[in-house]
LOPA-449639 format. One record per residue: y negated, z, x of N, C-alpha, C, O in turn; residue in one letter; residue number from 1. Coordinates in nm, 2 decimals. Each point is the difference from the previous one (the first is absolute). Layout:
// LOPA-449639
+--------+--------+--------+--------+--------+--------+--------+--------+--------+--------+--------+--------+----+-----+
|   n_yy |   n_zz |   n_xx |  ca_yy |  ca_zz |  ca_xx |   c_yy |   c_zz |   c_xx |   o_yy |   o_zz |   o_xx | aa |   i |
+--------+--------+--------+--------+--------+--------+--------+--------+--------+--------+--------+--------+----+-----+
|      Y |      Z |      X |      Y |      Z |      X |      Y |      Z |      X |      Y |      Z |      X |  a | NUM |
...
+--------+--------+--------+--------+--------+--------+--------+--------+--------+--------+--------+--------+----+-----+
This chain:
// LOPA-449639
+--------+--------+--------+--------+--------+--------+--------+--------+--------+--------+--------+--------+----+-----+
|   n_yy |   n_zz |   n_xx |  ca_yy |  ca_zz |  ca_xx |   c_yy |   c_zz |   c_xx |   o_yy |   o_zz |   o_xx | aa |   i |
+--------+--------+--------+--------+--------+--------+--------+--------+--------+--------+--------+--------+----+-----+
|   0.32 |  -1.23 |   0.33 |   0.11 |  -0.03 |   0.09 |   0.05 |   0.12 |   0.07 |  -0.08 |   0.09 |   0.03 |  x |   1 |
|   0.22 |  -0.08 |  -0.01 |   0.06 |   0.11 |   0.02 |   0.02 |  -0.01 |   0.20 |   0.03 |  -0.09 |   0.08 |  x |   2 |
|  -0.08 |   0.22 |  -0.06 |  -0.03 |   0.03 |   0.17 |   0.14 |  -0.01 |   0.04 |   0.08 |   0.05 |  -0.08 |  x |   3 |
|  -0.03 |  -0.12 |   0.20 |   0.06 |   0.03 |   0.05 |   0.10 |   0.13 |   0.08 |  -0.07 |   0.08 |   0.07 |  x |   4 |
|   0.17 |  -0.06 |  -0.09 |   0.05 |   0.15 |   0.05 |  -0.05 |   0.04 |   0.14 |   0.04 |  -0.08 |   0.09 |  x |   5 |
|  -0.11 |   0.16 |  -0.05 |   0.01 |   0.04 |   0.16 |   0.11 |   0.03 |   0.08 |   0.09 |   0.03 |  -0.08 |  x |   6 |
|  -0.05 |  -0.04 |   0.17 |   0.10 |   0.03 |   0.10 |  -0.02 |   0.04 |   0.10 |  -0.10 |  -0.05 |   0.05 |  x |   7 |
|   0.16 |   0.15 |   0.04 |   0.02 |   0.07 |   0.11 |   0.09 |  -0.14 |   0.09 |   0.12 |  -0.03 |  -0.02 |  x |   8 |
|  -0.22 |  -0.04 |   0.13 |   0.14 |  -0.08 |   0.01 |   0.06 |   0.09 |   0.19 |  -0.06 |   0.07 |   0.08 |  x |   9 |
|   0.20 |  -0.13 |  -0.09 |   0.09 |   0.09 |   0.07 |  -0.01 |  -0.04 |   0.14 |   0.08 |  -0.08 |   0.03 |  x |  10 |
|  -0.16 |   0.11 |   0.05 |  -0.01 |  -0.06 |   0.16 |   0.20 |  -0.05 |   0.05 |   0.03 |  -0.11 |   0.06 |  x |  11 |
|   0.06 |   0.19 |  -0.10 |   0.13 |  -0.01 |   0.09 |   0.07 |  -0.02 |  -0.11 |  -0.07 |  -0.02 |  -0.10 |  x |  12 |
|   0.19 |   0.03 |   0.09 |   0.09 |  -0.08 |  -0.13 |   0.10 |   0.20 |   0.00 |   0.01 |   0.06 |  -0.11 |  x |  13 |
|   0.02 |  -0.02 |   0.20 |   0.06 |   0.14 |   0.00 |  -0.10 |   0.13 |   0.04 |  -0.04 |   0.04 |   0.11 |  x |  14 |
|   0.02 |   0.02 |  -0.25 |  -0.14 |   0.09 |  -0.03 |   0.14 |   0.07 |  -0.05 |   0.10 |  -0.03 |  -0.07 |  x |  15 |
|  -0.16 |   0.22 |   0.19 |   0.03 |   0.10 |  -0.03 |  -0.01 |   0.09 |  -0.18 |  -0.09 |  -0.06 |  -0.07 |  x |  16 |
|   0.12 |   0.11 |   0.03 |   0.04 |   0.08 |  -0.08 |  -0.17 |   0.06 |  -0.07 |  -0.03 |   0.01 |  -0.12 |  x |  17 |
|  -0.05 |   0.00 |   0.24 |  -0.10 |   0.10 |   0.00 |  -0.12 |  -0.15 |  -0.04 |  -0.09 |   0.01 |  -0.08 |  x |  18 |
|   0.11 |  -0.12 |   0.15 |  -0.09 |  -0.13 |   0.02 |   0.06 |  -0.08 |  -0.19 |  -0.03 |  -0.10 |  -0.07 |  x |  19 |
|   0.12 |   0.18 |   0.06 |   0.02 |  -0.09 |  -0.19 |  -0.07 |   0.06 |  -0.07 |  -0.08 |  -0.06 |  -0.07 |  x |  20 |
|   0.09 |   0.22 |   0.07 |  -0.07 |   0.06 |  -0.10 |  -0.12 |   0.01 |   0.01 |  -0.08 |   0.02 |  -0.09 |  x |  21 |
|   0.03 |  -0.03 |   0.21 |  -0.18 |   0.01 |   0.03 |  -0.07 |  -0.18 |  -0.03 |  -0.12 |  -0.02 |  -0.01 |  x |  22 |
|   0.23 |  -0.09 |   0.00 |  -0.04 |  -0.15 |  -0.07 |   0.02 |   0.03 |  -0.17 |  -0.04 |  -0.07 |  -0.09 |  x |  23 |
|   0.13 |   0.19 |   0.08 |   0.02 |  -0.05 |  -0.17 |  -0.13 |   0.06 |  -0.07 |  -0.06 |  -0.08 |  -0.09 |  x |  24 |
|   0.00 |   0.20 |   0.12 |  -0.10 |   0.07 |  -0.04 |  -0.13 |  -0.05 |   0.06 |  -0.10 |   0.04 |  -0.06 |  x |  25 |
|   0.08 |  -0.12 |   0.18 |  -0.10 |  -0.07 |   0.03 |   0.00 |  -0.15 |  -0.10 |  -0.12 |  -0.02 |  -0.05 |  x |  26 |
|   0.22 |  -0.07 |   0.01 |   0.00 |  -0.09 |  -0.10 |  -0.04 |   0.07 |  -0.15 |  -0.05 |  -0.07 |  -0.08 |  x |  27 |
|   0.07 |   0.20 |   0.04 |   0.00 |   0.05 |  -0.08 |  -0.17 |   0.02 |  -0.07 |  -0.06 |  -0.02 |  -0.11 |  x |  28 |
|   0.03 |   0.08 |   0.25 |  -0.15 |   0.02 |   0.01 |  -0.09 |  -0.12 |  -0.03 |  -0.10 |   0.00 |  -0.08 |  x |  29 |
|   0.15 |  -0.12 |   0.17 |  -0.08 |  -0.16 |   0.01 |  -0.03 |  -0.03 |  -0.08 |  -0.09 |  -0.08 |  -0.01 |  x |  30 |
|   0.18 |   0.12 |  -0.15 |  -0.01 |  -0.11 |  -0.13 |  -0.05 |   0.12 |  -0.07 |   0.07 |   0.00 |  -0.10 |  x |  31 |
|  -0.13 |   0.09 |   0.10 |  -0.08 |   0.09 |  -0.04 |  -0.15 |  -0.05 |   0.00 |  -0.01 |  -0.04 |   0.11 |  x |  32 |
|  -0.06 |   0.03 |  -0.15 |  -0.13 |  -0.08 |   0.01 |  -0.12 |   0.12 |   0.05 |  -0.08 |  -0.03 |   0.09 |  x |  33 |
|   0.09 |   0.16 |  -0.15 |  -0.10 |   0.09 |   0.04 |   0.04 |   0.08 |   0.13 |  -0.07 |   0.09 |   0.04 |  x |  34 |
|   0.19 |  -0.12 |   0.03 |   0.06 |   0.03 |   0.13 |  -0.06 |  -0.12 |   0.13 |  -0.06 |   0.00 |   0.10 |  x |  35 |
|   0.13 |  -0.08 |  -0.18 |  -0.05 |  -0.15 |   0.09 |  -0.13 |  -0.01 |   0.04 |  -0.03 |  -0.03 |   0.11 |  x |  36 |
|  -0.06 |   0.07 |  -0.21 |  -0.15 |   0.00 |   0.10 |   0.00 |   0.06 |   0.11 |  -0.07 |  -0.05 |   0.10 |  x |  37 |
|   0.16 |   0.20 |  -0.09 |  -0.02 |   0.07 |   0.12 |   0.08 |  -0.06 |   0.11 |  -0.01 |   0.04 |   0.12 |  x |  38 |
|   0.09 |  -0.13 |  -0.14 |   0.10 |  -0.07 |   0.07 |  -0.03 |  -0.14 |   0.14 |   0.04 |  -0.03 |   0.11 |  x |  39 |
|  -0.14 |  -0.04 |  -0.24 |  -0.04 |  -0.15 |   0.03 |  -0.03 |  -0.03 |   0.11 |   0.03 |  -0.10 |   0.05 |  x |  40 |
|  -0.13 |   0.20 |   0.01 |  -0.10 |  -0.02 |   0.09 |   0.03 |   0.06 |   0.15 |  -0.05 |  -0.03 |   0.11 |  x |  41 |
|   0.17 |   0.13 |  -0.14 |   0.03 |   0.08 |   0.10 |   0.09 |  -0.10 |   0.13 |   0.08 |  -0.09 |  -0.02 |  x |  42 |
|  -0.15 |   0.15 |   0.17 |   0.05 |  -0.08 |   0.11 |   0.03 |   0.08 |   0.08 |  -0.09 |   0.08 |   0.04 |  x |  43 |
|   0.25 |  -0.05 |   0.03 |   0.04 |   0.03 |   0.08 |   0.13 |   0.06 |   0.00 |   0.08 |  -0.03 |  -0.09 |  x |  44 |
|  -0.04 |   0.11 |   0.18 |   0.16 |   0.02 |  -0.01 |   0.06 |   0.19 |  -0.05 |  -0.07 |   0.09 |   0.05 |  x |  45 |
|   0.17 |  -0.05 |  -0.12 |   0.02 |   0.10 |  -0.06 |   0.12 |   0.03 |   0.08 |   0.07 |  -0.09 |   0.02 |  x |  46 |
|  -0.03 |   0.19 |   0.02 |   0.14 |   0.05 |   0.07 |   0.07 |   0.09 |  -0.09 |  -0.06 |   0.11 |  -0.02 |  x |  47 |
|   0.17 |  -0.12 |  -0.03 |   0.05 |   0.12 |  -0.09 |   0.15 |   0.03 |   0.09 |   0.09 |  -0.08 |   0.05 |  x |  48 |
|  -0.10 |   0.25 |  -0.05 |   0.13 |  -0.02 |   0.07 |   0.06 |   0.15 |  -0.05 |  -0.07 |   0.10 |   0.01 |  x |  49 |
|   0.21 |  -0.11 |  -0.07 |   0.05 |   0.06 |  -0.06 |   0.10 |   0.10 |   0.08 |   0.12 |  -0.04 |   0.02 |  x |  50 |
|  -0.18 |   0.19 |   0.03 |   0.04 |   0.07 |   0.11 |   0.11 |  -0.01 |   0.03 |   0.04 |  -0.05 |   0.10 |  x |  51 |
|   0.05 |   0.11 |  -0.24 |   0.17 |   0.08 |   0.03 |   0.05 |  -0.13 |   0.03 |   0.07 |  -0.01 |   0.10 |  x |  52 |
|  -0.09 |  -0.07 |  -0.16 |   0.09 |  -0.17 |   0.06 |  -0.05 |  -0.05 |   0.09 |   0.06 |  -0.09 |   0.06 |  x |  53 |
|  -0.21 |   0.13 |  -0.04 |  -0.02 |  -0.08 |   0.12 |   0.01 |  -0.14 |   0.02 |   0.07 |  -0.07 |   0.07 |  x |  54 |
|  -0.19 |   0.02 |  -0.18 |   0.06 |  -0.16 |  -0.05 |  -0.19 |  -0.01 |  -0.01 |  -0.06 |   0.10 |  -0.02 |  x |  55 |
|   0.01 |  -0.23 |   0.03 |  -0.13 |   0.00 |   0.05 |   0.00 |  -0.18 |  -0.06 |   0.08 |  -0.09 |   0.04 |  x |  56 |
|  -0.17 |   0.07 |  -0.11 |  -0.07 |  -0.12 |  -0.08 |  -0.16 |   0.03 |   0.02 |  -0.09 |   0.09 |   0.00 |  x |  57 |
|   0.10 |  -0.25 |   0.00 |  -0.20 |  -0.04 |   0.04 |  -0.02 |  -0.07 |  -0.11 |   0.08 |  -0.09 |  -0.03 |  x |  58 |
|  -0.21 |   0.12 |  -0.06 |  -0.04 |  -0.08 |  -0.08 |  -0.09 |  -0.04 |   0.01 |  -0.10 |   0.07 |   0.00 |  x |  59 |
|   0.07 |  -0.25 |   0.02 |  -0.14 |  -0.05 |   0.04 |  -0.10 |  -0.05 |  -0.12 |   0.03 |  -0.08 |  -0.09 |  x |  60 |
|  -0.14 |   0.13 |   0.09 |  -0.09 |  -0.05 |  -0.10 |  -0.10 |  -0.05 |   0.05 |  -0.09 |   0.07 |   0.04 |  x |  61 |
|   0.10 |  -0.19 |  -0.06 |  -0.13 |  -0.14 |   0.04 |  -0.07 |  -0.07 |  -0.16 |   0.02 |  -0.10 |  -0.06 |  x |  62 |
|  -0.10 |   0.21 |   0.02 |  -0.12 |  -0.10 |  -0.11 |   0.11 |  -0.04 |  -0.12 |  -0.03 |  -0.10 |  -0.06 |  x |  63 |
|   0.12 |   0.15 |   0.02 |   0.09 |  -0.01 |  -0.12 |   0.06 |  -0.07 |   0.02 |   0.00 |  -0.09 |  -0.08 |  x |  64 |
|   0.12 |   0.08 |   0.23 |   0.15 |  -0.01 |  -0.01 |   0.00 |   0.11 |   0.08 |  -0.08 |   0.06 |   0.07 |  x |  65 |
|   0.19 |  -0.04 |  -0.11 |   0.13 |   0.11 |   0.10 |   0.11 |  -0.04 |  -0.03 |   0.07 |  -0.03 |  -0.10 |  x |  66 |
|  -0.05 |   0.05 |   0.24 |   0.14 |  -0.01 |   0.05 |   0.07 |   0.14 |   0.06 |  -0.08 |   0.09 |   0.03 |  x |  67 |
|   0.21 |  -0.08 |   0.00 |   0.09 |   0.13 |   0.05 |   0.12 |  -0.03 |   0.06 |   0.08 |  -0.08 |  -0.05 |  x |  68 |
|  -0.07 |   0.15 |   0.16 |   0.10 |  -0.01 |   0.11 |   0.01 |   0.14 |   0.06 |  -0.10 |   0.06 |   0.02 |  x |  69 |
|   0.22 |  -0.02 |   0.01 |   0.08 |   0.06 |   0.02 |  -0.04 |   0.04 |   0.17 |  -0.02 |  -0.10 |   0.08 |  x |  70 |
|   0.00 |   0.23 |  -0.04 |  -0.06 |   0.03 |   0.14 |  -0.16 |   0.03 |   0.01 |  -0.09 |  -0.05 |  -0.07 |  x |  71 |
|   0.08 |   0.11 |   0.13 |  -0.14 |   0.05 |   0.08 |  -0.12 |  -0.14 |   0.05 |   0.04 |  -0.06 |   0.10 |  x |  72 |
|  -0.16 |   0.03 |  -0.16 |  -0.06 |  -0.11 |   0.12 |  -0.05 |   0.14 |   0.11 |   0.01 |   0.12 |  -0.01 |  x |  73 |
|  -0.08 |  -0.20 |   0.12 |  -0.07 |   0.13 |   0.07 |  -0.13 |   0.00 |  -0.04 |  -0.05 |  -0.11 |  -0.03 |  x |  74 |
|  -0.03 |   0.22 |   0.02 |  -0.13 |   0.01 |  -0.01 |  -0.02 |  -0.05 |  -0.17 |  -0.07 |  -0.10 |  -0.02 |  x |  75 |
|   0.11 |   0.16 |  -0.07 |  -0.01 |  -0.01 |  -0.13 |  -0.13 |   0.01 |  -0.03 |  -0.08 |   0.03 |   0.10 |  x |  76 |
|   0.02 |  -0.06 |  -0.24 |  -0.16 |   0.05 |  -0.03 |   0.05 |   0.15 |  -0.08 |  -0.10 |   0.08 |  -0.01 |  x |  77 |
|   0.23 |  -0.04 |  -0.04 |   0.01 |   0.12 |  -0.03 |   0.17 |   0.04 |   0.01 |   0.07 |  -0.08 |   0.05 |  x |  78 |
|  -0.03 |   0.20 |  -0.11 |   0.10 |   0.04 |  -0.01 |   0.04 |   0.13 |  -0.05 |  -0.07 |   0.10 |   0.00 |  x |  79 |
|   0.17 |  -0.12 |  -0.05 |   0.04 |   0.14 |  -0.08 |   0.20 |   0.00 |   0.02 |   0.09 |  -0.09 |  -0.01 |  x |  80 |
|  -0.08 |   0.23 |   0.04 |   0.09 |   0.01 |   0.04 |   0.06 |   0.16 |  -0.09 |  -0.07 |   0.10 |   0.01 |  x |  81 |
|   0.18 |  -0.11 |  -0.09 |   0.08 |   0.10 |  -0.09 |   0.14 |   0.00 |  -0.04 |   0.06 |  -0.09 |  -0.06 |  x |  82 |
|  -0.02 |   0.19 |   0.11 |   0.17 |   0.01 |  -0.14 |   0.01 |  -0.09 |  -0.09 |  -0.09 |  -0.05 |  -0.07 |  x |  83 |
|   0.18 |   0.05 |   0.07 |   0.03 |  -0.10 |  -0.15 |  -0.04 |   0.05 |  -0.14 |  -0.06 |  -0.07 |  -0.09 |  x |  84 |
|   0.11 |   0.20 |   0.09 |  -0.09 |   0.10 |  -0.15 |  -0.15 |  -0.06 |  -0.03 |  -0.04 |  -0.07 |  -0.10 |  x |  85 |
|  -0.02 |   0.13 |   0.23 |  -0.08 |   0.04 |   0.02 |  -0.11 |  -0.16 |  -0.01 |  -0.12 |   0.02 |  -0.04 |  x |  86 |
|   0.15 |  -0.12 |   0.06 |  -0.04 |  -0.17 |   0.04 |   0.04 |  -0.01 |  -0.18 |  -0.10 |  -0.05 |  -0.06 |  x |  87 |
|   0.22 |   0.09 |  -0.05 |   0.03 |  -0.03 |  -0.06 |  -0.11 |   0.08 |  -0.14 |  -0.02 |  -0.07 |  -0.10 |  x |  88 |
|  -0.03 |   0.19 |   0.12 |  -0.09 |   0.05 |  -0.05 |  -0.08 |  -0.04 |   0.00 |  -0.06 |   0.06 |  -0.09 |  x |  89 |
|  -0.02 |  -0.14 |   0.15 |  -0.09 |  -0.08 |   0.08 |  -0.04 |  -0.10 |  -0.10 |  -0.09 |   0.01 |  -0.08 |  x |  90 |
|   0.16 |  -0.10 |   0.10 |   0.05 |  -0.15 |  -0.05 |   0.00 |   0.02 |  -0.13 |  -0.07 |  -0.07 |  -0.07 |  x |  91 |
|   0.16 |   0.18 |   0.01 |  -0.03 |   0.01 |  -0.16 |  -0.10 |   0.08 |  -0.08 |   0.00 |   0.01 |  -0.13 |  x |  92 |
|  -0.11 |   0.04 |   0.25 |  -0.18 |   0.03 |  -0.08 |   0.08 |   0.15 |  -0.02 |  -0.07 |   0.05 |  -0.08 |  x |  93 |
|   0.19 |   0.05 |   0.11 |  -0.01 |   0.14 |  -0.04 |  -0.08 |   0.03 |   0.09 |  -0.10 |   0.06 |  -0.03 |  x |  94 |
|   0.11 |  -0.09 |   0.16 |  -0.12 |   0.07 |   0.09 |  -0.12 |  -0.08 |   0.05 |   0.03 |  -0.09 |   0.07 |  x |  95 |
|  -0.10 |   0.10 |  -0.09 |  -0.17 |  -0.08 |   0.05 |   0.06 |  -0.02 |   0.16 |   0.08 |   0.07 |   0.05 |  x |  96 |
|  -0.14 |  -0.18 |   0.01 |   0.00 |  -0.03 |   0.16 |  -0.10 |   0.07 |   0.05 |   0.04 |   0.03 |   0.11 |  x |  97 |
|  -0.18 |   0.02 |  -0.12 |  -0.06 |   0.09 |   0.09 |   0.09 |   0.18 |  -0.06 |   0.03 |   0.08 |   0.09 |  x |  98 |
|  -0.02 |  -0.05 |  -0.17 |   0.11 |   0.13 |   0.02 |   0.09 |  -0.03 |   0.04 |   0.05 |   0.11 |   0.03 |  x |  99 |
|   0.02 |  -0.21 |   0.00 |   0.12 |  -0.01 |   0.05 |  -0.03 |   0.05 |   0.17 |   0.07 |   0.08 |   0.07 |  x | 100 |
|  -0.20 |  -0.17 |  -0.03 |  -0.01 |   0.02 |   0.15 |  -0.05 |   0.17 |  -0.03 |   0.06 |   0.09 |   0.06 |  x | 101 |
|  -0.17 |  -0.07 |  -0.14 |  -0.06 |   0.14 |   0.00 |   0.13 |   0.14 |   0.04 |  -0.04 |   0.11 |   0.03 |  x | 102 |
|   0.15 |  -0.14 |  -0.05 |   0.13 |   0.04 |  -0.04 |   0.05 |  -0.01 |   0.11 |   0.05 |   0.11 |   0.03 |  x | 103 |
|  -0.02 |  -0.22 |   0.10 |   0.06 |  -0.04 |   0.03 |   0.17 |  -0.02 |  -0.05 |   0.10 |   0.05 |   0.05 |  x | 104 |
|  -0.12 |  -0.14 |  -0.15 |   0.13 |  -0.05 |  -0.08 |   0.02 |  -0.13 |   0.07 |   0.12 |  -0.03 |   0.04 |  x | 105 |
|  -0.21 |  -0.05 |  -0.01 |  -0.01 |  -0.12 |   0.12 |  -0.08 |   0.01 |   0.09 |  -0.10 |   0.08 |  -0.03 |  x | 106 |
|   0.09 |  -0.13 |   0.14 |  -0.03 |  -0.02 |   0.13 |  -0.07 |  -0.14 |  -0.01 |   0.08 |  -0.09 |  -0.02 |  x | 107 |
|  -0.21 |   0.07 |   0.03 |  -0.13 |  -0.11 |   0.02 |  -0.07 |  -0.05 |   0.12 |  -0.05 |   0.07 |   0.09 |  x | 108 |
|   0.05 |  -0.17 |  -0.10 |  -0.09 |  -0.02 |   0.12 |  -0.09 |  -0.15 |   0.00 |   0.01 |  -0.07 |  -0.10 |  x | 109 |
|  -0.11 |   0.03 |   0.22 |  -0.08 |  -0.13 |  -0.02 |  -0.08 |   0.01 |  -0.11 |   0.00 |   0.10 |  -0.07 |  x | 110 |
|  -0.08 |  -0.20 |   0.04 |  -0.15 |  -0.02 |  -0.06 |   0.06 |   0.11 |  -0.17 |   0.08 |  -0.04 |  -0.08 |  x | 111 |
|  -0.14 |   0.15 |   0.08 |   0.02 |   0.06 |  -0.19 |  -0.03 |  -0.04 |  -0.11 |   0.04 |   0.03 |  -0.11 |  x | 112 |
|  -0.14 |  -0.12 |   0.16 |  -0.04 |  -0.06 |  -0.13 |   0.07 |  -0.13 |  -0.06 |   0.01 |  -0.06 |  -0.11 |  x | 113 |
|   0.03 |   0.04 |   0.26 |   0.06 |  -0.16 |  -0.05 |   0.21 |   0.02 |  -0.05 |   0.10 |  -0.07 |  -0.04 |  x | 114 |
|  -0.12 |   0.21 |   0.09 |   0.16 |   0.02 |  -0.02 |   0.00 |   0.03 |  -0.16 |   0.09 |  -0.04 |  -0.08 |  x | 115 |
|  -0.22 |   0.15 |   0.01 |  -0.02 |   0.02 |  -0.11 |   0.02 |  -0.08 |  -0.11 |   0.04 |   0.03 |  -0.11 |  x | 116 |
|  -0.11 |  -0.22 |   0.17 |   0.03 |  -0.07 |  -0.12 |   0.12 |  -0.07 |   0.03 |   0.04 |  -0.07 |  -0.10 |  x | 117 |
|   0.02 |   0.06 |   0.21 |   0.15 |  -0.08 |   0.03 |   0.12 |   0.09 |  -0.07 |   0.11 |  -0.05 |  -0.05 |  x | 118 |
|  -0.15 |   0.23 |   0.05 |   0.08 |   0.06 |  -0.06 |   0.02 |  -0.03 |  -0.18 |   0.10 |   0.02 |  -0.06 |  x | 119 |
|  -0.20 |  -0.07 |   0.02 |  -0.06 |  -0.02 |  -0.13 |   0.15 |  -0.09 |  -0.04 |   0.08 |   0.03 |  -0.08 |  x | 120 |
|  -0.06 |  -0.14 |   0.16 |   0.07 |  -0.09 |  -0.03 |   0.16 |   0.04 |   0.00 |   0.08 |  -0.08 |  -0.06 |  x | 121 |
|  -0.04 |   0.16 |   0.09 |   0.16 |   0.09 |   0.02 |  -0.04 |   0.13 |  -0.11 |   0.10 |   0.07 |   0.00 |  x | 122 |
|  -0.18 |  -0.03 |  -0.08 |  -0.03 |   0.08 |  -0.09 |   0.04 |  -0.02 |  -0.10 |  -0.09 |  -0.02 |  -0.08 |  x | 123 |
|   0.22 |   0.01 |   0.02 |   0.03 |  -0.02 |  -0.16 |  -0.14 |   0.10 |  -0.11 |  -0.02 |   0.12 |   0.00 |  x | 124 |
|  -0.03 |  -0.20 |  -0.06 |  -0.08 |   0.09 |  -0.14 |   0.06 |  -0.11 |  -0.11 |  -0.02 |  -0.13 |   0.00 |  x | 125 |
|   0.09 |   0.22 |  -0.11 |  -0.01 |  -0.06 |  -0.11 |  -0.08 |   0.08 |  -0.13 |  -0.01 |  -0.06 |  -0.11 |  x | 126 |
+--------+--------+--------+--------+--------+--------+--------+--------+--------+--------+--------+--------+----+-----+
């Protein structure tokens, strides 16, 4: 029997520029099966905020849903903050996320371990 598709579902109906592309590569990830394990289990909230625009999405992960909205919560469980290049290198596996920070190419913060596998999920690998 064929699995159902995963979904990023959308907390607000008008999601910034930065909150589409970080649900399309997070849905991307979900229906990946050897990604999804690292996905399933994870609980808590992700902050991505994209400097030069200055545009900021929360991604929540509760035990294999997530959902994404547009804005800052307060008191995140992690966060990462970069340029758009620089978030875009990222996202497409040319630069690793701990060289990225090792580098300062992005700016991190809150629990590391738990940002390491929420990052997992915005990581394009094909």
């Amino acid at each position: 029997m064929e699995q159902a598709k995963r979904e990023v579902k959308v907390k607000e109906d008008d999601l910034s520029g930065l909150a589409w592309t970080l649900k399309s590569l997070i849905d991307g990830n979900m229906n990946k099966p050897e990604l999804w394990k690292n996905l399933e289990n994870i609980k808590g909230t992700l902050v991505v905020k994209e400097t030069s625009a200055n545009v900021t999405s929360t991604v929540f992960f509760n035990e294999g849903e997530i959902e994404i909205k547009d804005g800052a919560v307060d008191n995140p469980t992690a966060y990462l903050a970069a340029g758009f290049d620089e978030l875009s290198e990222v996202a497409s596996g040319q630069v690793g996320p701990i060289k990225a920070v090792l580098t300062r190419k992005i700016k991190v913060g809150g629990n590391p371990l738990k940002l390491l596998k929420m990052a997992k999920a915005i990581i394009t690998t094909e």
